[in-house]
C-alpha positions as CSV (number, residue, x, y, z in Angstrom):
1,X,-89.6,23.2,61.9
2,X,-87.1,25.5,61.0
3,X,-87.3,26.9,57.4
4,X,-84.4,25.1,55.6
5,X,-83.3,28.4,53.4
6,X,-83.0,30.5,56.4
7,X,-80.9,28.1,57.8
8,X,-78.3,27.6,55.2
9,X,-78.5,31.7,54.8
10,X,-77.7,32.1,58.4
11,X,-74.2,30.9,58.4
12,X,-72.4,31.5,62.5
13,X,-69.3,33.7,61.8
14,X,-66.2,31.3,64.3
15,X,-64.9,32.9,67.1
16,X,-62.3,34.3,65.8
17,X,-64.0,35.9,63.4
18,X,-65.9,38.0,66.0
19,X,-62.7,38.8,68.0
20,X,-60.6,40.3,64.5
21,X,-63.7,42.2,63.6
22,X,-64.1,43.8,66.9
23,X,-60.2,44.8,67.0
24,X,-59.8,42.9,70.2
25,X,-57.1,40.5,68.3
26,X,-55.2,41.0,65.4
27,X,-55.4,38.9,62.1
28,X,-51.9,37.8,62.4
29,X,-52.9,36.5,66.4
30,X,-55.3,34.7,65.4
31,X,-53.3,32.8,62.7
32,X,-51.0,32.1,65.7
33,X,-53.7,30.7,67.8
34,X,-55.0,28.3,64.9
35,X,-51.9,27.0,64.1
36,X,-51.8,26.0,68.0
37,X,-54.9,24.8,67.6
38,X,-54.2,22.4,65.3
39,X,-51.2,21.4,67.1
40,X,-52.8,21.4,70.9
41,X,-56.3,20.2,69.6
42,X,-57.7,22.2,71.4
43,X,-60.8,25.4,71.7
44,X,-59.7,28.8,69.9
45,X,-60.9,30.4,73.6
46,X,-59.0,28.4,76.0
47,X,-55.4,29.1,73.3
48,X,-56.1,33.0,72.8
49,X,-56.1,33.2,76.3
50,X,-53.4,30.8,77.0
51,X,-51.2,32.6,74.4
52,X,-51.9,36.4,76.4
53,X,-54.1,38.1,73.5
54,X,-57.3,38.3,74.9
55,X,-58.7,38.2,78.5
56,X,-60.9,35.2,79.8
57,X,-63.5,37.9,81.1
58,X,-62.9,39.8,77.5
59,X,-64.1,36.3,75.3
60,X,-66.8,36.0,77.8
61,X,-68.4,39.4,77.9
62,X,-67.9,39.0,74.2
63,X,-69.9,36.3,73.7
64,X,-72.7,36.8,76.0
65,X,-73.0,41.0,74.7
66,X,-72.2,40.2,71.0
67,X,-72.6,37.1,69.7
68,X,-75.2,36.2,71.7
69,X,-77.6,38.7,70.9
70,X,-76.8,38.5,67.0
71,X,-77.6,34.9,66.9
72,X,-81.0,35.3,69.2
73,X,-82.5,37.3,66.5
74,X,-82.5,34.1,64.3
75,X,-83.4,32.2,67.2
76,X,-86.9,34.7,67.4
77,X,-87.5,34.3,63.6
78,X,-87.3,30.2,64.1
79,X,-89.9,27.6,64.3
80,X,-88.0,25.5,66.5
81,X,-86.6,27.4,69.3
82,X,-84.9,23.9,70.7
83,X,-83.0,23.4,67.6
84,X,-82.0,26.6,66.8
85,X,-80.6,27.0,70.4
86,X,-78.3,24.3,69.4
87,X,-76.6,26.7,66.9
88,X,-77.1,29.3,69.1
89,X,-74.3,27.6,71.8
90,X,-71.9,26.7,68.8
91,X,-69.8,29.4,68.7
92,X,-69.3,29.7,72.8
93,X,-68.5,26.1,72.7
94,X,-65.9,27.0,70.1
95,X,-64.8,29.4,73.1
96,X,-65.2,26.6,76.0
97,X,-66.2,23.1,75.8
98,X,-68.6,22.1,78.0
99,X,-68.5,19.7,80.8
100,X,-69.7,16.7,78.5
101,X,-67.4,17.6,75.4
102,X,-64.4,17.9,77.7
103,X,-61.6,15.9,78.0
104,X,-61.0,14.3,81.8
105,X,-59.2,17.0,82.6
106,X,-57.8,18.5,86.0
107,X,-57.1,22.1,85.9
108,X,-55.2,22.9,89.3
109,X,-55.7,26.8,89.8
110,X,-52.8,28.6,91.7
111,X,-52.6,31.6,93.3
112,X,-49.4,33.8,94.0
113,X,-50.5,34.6,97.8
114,X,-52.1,31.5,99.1
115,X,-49.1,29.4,97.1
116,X,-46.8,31.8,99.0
117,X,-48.3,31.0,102.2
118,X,-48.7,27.4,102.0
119,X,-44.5,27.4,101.4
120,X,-44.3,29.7,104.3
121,X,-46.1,27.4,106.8
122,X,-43.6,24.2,105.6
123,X,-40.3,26.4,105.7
124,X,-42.1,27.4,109.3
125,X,-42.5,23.9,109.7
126,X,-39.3,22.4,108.8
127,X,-37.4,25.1,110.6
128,X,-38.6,24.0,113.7
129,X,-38.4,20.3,113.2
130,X,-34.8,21.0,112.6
131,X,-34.5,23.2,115.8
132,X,-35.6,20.8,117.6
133,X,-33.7,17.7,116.7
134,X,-30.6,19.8,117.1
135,X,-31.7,20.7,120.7
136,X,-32.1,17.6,121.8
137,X,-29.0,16.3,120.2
138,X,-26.8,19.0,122.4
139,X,-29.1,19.1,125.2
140,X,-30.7,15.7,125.9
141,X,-29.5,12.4,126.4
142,X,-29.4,9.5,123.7
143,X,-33.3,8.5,122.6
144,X,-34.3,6.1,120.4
145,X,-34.1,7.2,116.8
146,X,-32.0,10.4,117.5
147,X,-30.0,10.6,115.1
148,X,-32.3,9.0,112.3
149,X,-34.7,12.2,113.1
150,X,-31.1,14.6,112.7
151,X,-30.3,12.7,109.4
152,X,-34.4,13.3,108.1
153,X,-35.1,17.3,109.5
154,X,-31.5,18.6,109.9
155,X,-31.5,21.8,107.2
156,X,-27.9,21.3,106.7
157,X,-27.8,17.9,106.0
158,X,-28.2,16.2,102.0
159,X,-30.4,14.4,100.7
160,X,-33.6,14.4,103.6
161,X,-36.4,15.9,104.2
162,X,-35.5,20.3,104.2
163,X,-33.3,19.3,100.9
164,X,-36.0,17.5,98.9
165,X,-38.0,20.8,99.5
166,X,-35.8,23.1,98.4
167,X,-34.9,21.3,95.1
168,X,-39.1,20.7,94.6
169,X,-39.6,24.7,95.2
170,X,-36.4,25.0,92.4
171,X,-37.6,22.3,90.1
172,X,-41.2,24.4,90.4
173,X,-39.6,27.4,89.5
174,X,-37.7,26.0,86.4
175,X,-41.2,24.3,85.6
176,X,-43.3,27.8,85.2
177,X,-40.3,29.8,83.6
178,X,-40.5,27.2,81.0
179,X,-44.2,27.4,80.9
180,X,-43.8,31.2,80.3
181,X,-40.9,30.9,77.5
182,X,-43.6,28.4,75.8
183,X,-46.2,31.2,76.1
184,X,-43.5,33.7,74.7
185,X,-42.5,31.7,72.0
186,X,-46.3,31.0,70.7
187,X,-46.3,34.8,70.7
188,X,-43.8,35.5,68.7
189,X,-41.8,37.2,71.1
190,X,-37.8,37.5,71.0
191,X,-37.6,37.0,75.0
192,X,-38.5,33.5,75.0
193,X,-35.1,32.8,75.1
194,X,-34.1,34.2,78.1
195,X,-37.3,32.9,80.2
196,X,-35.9,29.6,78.6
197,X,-32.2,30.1,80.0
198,X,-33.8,30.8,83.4
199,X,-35.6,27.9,83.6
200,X,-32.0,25.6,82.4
201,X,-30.4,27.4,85.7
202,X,-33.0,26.8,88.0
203,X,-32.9,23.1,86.8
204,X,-29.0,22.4,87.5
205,X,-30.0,24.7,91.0
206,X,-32.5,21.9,92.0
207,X,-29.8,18.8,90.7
208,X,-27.5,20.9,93.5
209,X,-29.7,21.5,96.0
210,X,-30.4,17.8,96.3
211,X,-27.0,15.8,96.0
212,X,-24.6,18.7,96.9
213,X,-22.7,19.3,93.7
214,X,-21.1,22.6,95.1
215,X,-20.3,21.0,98.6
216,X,-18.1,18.5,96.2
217,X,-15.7,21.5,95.6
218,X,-14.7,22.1,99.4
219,X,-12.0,19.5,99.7
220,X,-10.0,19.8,96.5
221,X,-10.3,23.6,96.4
222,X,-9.0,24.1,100.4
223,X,-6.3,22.2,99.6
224,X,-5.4,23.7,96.7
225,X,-5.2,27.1,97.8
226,X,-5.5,26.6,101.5
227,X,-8.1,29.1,102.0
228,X,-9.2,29.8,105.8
229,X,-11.8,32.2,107.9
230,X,-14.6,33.6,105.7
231,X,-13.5,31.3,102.3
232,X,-13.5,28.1,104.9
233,X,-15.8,27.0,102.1
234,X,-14.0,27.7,99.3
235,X,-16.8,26.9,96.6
236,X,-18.3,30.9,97.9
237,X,-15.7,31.8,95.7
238,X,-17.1,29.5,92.7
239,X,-20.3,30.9,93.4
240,X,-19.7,34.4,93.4
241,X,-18.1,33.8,90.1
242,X,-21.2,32.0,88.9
243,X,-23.3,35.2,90.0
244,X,-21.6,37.6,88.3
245,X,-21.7,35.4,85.0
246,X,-25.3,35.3,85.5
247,X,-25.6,39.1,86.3
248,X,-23.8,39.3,82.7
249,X,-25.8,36.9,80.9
250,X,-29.7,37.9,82.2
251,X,-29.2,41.3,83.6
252,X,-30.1,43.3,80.4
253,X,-33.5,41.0,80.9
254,X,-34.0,41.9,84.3
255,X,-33.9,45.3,83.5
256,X,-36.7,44.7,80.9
257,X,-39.1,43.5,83.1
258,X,-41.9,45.3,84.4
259,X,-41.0,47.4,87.4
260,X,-42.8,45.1,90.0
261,X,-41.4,42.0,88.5
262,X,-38.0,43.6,88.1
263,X,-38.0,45.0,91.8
264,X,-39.5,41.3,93.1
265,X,-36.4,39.7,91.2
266,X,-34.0,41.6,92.7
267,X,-35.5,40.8,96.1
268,X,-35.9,37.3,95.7
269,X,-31.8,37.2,94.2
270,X,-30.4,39.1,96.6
271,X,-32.2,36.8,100.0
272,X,-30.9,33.9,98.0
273,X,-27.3,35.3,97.6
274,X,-27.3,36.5,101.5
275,X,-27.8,33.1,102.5
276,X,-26.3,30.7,100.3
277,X,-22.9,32.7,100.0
278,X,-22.7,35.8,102.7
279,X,-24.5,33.4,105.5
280,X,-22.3,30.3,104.4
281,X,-19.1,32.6,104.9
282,X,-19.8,33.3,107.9
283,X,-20.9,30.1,108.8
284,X,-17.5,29.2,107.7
285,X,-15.9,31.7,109.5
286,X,-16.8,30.3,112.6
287,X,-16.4,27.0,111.9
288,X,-12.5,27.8,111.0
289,X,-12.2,29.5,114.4
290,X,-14.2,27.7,116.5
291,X,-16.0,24.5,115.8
292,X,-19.1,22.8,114.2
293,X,-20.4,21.7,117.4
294,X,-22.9,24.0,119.3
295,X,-25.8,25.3,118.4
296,X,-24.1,28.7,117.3
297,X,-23.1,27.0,114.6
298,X,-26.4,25.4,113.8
299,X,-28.3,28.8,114.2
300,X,-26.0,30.2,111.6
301,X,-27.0,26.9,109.2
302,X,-30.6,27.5,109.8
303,X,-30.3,31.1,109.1
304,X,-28.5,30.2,105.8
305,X,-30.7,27.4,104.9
306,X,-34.0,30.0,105.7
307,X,-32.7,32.8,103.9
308,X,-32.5,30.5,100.8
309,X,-36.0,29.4,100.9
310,X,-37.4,32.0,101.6
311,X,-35.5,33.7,98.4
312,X,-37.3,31.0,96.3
313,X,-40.3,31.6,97.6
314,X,-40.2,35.3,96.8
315,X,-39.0,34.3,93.4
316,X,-42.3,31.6,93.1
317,X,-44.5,34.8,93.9
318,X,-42.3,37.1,91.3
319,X,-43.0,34.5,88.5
320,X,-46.9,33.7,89.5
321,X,-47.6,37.8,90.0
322,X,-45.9,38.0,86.4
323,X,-48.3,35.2,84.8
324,X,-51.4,36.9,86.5
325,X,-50.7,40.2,85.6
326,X,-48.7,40.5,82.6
327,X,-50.1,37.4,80.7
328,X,-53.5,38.2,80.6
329,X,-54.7,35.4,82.9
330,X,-52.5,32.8,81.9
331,X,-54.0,29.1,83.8
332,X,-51.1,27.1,85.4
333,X,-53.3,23.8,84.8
334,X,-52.2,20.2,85.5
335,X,-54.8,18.4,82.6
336,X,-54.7,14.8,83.0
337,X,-56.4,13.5,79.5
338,X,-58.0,10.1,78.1
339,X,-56.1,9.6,74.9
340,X,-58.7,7.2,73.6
341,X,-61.1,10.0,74.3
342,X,-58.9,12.9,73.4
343,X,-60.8,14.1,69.9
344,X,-63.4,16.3,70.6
């Protein structure tokens, strides 16, 4: 039996404790994390590292060098080495719950390459589903279902199959600039804003993507100022404004970044631009001059339609690289939690 005065002498320092005392947080970081904590309910460990102060690896080396070893030296002066092992895993279950104190959670683990690939294969995918039905809407005669299967795979149709992707891969990257404004704005940092105003334009970007609101502007604006040849689609010109004001209103951030971010950024914008404006001039170019009609036309589309994607998808690997790198191991998690069974 464990003697009851040692006990009550040996008093485990928390968590956080440990980390100010070692210098590998600051006091005012870990007031930060608490007041999460008692927001977010929940372990010290899992919101230091959420937040970007401290390393995963860091807490756990900690713990198992440290704290560990400090609290086995009561452990060897105990009667009761099954008890005292009890307090012995307090303060790394202050770090990370274990399995049976857990919430039913799902954490869904993402990484930048293999996320980058898997969007990849379905733009690869798509692309050649719309290929196709455009080949054998030129080249074959009438089949059952032909021009259901040009409505569902065509990339320059609305509202089917190629669009719904493209706003999900938007909507996704509104979703985990958001996520990293929340983490800046636990942190106390002044840039949260402007992670927050990227996220608002890549939400009205998905809204377009999927019912068209530029393609609205076509009609009224050619007939306003009947514009012809490369302006065919007049809304380029809307659009190019609407660069340029967002050049003005994040390019000071941009610049701010870190240079791989930056230089990904930068990528990522100007594939989206080329495609969705420089592509779609040309694109209307031809079909001033010549027609809609042939699969010239329809290679141009794809083109446009690929370039796009495949500028969000650089984008998606820009923003993932940033939370891996720069945020200290920030987890992308989807937790799906019992609320009855939420209290720990």
């Amino acid at each position: 039996m464990i003697n009851q005065v040692n006990t009550k002498e040996f008093q485990p320092k928390p968590l956080g404790l440990y980390l100010v005392e070692a210098g590998l947080i600051t006091p005012t970081e870990l007031e930060i994390a608490l007041k999460e904590q008692k927001v977010r309910g929940k372990q010290l460990g899992e919101i230091l590292v959420t937040l970007g102060f401290i390393k995963r690896q860091t807490i756990e080396y900690f713990i198992e060098k440290v704290v560990l070893p400090e609290q086995q030296q009561f452990n060897k002066a105990s009667a009761n080495t099954d008890k005292s092992k009890s307090n012995l895993l307090a303060v790394v279950e202050q770090a990370y719950p274990t399995q049976a104190k857990k919430p039913h959670q799902l954490d869904v683990y993402l990484s930048a390459k293999r996320v980058v690939k898997f969007l990849l294969g379905i733009v690869f995918c798509l692309t050649l589903a719309s290929l196709f039905v455009n080949l054998t809407q030129e080249y074959l005669p009438d089949y059952p279902s032909r021009e259901l299967f040009k409505d569902l795979f065509d990339l320059d149709q609305e509202t089917n199959i190629p669009s719904l992707y493209s706003a999900a891969s938007l909507l996704f990257c509104s979703i985990l600039l958001a996520s990293i404004s929340k983490a800046k704005k636990l942190a106390g940092k002044n840039n949260y804003r402007s992670w927050a105003g990227l996220s608002i334009v890549f939400v009205y970007l998905s809204l377009d993507e999927f019912i068209s609101i530029h393609e609205k502007l076509i009609l009224p604006l050619r007939n306003a100022y009947h514009t012809r040849g490369l302006f065919y689609y007049p809304w380029v010109i809307a659009g190019g404004i609407f660069v340029l004001i967002f050049l003005l209103l994040f390019g000071r951030f941009i610049i701010t970044l870190p240079k791989k971010t930056r230089r990904l950024f930068l990528i990522a914008g100007t594939i989206y631009v080329a495609g969705a404006i420089g592509t779609e001039m040309v694109g209307g170019y031809y079909a001033d001059y010549y027609t809609t009609e042939n699969m010239i036309y329809v290679l141009i589309t794809t083109l446009e339609e690929v370039l796009e994607m495949v500028g969000v998808i650089v984008f998606i690997y820009a923003l993932l690289s940033y939370i891996a790198s720069y945020m200290n191991g920030v987890d992308v998690g989807l937790h799906i939690i019992d609320s009855k069974k939420q209290r720990i």
